[in-house]
C-alpha positions as CSV (number, residue, x, y, z in Angstrom):
1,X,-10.1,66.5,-37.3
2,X,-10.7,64.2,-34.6
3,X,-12.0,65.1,-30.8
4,X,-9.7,63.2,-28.8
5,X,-6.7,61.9,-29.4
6,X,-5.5,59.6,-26.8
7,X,-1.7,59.2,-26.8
8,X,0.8,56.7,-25.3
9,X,4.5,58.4,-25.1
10,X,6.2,54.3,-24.7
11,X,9.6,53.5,-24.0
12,X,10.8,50.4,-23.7
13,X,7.3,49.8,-22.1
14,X,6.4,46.4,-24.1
15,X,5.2,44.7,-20.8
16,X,3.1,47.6,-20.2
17,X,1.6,47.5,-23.4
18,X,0.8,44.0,-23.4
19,X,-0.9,44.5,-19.8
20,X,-2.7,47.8,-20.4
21,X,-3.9,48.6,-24.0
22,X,-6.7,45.3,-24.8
23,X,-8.1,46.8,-20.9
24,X,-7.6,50.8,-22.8
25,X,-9.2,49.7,-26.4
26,X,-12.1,47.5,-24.1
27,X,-13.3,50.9,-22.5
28,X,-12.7,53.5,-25.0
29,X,-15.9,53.5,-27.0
30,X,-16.7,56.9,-27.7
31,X,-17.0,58.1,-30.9
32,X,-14.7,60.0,-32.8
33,X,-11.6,59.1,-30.5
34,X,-8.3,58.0,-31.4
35,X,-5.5,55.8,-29.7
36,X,-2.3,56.5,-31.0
37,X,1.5,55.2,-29.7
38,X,4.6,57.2,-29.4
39,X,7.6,55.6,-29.7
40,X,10.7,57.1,-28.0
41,X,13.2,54.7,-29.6
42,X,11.9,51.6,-27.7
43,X,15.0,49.0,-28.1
44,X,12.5,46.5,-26.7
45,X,10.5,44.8,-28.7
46,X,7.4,47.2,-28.0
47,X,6.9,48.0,-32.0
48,X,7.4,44.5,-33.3
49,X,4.5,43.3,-30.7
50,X,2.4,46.5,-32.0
51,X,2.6,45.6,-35.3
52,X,1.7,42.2,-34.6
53,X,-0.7,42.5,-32.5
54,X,-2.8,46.5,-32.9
55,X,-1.6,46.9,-36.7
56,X,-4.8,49.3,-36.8
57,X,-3.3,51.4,-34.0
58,X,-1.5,54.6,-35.6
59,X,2.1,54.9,-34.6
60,X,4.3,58.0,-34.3
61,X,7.7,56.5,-34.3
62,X,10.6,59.0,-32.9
63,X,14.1,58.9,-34.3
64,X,15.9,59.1,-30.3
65,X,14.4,59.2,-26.8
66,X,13.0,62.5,-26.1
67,X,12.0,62.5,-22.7
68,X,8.6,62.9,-21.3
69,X,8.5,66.3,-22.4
70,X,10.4,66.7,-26.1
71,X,9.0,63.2,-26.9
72,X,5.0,64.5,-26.3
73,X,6.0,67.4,-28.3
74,X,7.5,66.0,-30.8
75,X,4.4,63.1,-31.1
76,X,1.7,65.9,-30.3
77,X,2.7,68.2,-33.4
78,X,1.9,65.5,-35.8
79,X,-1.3,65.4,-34.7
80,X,-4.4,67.3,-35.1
81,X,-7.7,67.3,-32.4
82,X,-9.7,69.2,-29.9
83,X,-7.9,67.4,-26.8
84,X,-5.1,65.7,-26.5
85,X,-5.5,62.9,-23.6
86,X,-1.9,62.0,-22.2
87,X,-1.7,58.5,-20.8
88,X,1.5,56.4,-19.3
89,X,1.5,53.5,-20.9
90,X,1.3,51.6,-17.0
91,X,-2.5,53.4,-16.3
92,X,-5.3,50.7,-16.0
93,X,-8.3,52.2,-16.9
94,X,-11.7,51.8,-16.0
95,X,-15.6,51.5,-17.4
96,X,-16.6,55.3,-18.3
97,X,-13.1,56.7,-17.6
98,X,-13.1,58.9,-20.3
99,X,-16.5,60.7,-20.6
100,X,-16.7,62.5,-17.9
101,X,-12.8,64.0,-18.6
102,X,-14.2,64.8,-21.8
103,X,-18.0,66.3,-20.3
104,X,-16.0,68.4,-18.3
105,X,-13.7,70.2,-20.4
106,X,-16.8,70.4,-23.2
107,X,-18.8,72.1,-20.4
108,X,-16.3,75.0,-19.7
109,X,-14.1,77.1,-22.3
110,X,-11.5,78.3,-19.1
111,X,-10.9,74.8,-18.3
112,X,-7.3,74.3,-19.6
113,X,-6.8,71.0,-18.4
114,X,-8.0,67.9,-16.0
115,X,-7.4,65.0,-14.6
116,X,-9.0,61.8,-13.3
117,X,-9.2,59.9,-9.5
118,X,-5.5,58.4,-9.1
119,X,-5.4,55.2,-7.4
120,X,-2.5,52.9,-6.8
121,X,-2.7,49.6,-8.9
122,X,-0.7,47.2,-6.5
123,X,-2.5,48.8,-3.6
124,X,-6.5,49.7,-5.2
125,X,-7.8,51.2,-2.3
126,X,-5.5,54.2,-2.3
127,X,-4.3,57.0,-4.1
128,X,-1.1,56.9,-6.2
129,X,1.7,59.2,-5.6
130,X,1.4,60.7,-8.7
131,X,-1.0,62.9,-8.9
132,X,-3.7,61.0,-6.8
133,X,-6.7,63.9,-6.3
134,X,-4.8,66.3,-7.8
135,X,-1.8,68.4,-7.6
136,X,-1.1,71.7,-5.8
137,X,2.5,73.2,-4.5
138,X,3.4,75.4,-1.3
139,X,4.9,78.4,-1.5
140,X,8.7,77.1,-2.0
141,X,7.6,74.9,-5.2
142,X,7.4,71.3,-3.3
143,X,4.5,69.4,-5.3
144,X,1.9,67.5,-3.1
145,X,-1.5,66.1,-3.8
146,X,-5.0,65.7,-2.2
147,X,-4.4,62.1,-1.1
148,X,-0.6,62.6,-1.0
149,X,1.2,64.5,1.0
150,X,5.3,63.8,0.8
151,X,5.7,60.1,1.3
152,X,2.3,59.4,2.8
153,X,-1.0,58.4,1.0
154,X,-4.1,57.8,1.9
155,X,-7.0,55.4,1.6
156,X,-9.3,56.3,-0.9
157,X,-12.6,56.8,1.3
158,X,-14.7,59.3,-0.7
159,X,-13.3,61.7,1.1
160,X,-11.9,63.8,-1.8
161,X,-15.1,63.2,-4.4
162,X,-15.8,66.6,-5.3
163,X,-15.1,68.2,-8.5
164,X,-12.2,70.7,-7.7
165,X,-10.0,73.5,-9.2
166,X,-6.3,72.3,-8.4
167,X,-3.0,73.4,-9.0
168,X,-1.5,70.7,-11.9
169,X,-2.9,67.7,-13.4
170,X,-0.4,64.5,-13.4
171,X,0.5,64.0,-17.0
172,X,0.1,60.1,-16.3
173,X,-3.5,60.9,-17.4
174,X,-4.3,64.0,-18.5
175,X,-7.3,65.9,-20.4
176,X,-5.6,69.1,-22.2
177,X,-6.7,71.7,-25.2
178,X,-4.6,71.3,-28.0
179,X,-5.0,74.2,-29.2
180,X,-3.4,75.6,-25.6
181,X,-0.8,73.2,-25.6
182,X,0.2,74.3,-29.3
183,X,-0.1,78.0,-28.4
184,X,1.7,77.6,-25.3
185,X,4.1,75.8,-26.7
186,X,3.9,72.9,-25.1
187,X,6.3,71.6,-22.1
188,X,9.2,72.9,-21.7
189,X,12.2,70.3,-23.5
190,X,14.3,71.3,-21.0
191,X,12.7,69.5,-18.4
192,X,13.2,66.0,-20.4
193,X,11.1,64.4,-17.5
194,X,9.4,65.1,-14.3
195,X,7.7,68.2,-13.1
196,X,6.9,69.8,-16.9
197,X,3.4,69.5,-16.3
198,X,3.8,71.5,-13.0
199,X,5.5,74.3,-15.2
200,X,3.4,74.0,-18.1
201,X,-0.2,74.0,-15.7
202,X,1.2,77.1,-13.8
203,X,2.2,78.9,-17.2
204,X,-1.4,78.3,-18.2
205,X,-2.6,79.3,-14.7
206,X,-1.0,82.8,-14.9
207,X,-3.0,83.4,-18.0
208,X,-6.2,82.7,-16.0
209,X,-7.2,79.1,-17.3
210,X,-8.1,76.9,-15.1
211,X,-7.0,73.4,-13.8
212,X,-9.6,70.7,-12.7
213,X,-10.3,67.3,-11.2
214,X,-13.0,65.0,-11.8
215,X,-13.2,62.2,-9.4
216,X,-16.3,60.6,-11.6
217,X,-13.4,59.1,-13.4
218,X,-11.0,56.6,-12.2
219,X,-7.7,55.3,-13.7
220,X,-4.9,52.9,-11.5
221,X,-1.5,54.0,-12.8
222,X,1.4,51.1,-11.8
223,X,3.9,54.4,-11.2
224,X,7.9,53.9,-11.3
225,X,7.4,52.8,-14.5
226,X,10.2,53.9,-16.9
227,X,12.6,55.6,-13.8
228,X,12.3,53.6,-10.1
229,X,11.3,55.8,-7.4
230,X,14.8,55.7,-5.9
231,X,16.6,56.4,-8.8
232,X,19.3,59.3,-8.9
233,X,18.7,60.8,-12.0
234,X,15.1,60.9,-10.7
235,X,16.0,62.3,-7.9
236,X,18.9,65.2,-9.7
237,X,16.0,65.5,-12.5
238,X,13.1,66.3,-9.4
239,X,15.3,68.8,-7.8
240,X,17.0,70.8,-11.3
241,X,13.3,70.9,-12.7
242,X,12.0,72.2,-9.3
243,X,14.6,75.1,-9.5
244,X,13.5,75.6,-13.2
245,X,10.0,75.6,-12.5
246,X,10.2,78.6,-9.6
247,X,12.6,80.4,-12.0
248,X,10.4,80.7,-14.6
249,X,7.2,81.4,-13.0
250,X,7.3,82.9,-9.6
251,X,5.8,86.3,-9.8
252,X,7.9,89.4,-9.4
253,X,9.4,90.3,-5.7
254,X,8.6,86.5,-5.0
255,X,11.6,85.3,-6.8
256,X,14.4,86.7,-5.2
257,X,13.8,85.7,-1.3
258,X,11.7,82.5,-1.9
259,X,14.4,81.2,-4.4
260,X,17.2,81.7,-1.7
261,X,15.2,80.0,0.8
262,X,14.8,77.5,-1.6
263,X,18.3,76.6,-2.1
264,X,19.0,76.6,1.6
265,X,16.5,74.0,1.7
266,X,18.3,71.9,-1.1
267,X,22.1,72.7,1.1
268,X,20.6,71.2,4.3
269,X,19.0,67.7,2.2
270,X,22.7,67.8,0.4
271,X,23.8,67.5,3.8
272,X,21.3,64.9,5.3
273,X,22.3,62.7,2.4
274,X,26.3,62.9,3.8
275,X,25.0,62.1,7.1
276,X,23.2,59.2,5.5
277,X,26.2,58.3,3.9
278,X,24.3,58.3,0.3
279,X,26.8,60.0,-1.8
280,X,25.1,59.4,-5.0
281,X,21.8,61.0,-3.6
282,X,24.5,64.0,-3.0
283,X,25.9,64.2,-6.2
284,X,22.4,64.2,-7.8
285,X,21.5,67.5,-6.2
286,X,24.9,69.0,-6.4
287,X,25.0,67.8,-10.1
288,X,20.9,69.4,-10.5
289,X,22.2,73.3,-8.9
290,X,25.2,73.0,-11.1
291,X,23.4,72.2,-14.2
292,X,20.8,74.9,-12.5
293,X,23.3,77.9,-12.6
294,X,24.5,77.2,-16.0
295,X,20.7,77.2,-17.1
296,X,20.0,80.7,-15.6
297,X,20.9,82.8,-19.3
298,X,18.2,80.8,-20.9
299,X,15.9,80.7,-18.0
300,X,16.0,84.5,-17.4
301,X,15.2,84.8,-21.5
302,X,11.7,82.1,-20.9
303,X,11.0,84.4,-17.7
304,X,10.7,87.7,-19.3
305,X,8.6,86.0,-22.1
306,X,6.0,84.2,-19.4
307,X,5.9,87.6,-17.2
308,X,5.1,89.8,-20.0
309,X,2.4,87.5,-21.3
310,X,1.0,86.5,-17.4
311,X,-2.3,88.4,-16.0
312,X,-2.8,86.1,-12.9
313,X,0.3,85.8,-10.3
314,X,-1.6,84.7,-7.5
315,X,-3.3,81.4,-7.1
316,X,-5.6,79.8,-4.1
317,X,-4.2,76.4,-4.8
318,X,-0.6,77.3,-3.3
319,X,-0.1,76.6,-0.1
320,X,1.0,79.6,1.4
321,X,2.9,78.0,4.0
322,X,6.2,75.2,3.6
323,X,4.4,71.8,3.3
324,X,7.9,70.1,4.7
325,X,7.5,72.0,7.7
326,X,3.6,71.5,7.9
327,X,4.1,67.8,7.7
328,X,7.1,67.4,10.3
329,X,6.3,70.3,12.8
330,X,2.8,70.8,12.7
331,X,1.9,67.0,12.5
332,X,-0.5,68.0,9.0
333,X,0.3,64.7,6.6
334,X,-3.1,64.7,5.2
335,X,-4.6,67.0,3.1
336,X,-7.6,67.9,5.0
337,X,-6.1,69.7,7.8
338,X,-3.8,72.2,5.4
339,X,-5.3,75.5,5.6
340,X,-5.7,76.9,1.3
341,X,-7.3,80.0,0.9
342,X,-11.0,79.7,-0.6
């Protein structure tokens, strides 16, 4: 069995390939470590050019698109090491990126998970939106990052260079057991894209592993890759997987009340978007609480499984306050000046 496996989920991500992987196969030279693609039925030319050009690169070739989350498991069951490394096929990596990832996780058993420094590719001197110094969540599940806090990110000025326990690691690069992944099943299908590693972090959370970041490595990550940042389905995917994600794991007596709130939160940006005359941004989050209610059977059987399998409800790396309301009434758009319990 090999230590790391270092997997590429690709679709339709040719240009990505041919950008990214000589830069990926230049500064992975540990031992022992294997670069593998999987293919969600590209119907570019992404496995022509891979045969062509990486022939010794191992492929794991999917019969349909699975989404972020079906397509990892479906690629990750096939294949056997100690960590799994998952990496979007738009990530440039750096000299050294990997070791200290792998250090880390070597160096602690409770360490479920880590990621790396995020920084933007077009714009190298700041954090990317995507999971930047790593991820945390307030109290009504809205995800935000040191270095990223809704739509604003910050320069990259050493300022968040400390090894730290964090809330999720972005699955654009991220360090994980396989042997947790396996056991916990992996992400949830259901998902398909966006926000399954929030869910899958805080189902391993609950059981009292822990989630890291390690700034000693760096990766630049392109981001908007496969779904544009002002894409619909992003945005009805962002809010339906939000709704799964407090469903499944908010803690008893939290549900109820913090889940009502929520969706009054979702009815008043429903409404902003009519205002805005943006009826598709509408329909995406009418189409998400729809697709929401008729999700709630299956949800309610996942929650009784997590609950009765959780010892750890309560977590330092939620913000216990709303981080919308933080960043537009109390002026706080940086991380630094949120108040997170020690």
């Amino acid at each position: 069995m090999i230590n790391t496996a270092i997997v590429i989920l690709n679709w339709n991500g040719k240009e990505f390939l041919e950008q990214f992987l000589p830069v990926l196969i230049k500064y992975t030279t540990e031992p022992n470590i294997e670069i593998i693609i999987a293919d969600n039925d590209s119907k570019d030319d992404s496995i022509a050019f891979l045969d062509q050009n990486y022939s010794g690169i191992r492929q794991v070739l999917l019969d349909k698109n699975y989404g972020f989350a079906g397509g990892y498991n479906q690629a990750l069951s096939q294949i056997e090491a100690k960590y799994y490394v998952l990496l979007n096929s738009d990530i440039e990596v750096t000299n050294n990126w990997l070791t200290p990832l792998i250090e880390l996780m070597d160096s602690d058993s409770s360490i479920a998970a880590c990621q790396p420094k995020i920084k933007s590719f077009h714009n190298r001197e700041c954090y990317e939106y995507a999971g930047a110094a790593g991820g945390f969540i307030d109290k009504y599940g809205y995800p935000f990052c040191r270095g990223r806090i809704l739509n604003v990110i910050e320069a990259d000025k050493g300022q968040y260079d400390d090894k730290k326990d964090i809330f999720w690691a972005t699955g654009a690069c991220m360090v994980i057991r396989a042997d947790l992944f396996k056991k916990e099943g992996g992400f949830d299908n259901d998902f398909f894209a966006h926000m399954e590693e929030i869910d899958l972090c805080w189902r391993l959370k609950n059981k009292g592993y822990k989630i890291v970041y390690q700034p000693e490595s760096i990766v630049y990550h392109v981001g908007g890759g496969t779904l544009p940042n002002n894409s619909p389905y992003k945005l009805y995917l962002n809010y339906r997987n939000n709704l799964f994600l407090l469903y499944k794991n908010l803690p008893k007596g939290k549900l109820l009340p913090i889940l009502i709130f929520r969706l009054i939160l979702d009815g008043i940006s429903a409404i902003m978007f009519i205002l805005k005359l943006s009826g598709r941004r509408f329909m995406s989050v009418l189409k998400a609480h729809i697709h929401f209610y008729r999700s709630l059977k299956s949800l309610k059987r996942k929650r009784k499984i997590l609950l009765s399998n959780s010892s750890v409800d309560e977590h330092k790396e939620i913000y216990s306050r709303s981080i919308v309301l933080s960043y537009f009434l109390g002026k706080k758009r940086v991380f630094n000046k949120l108040k997170l319990k020690d």
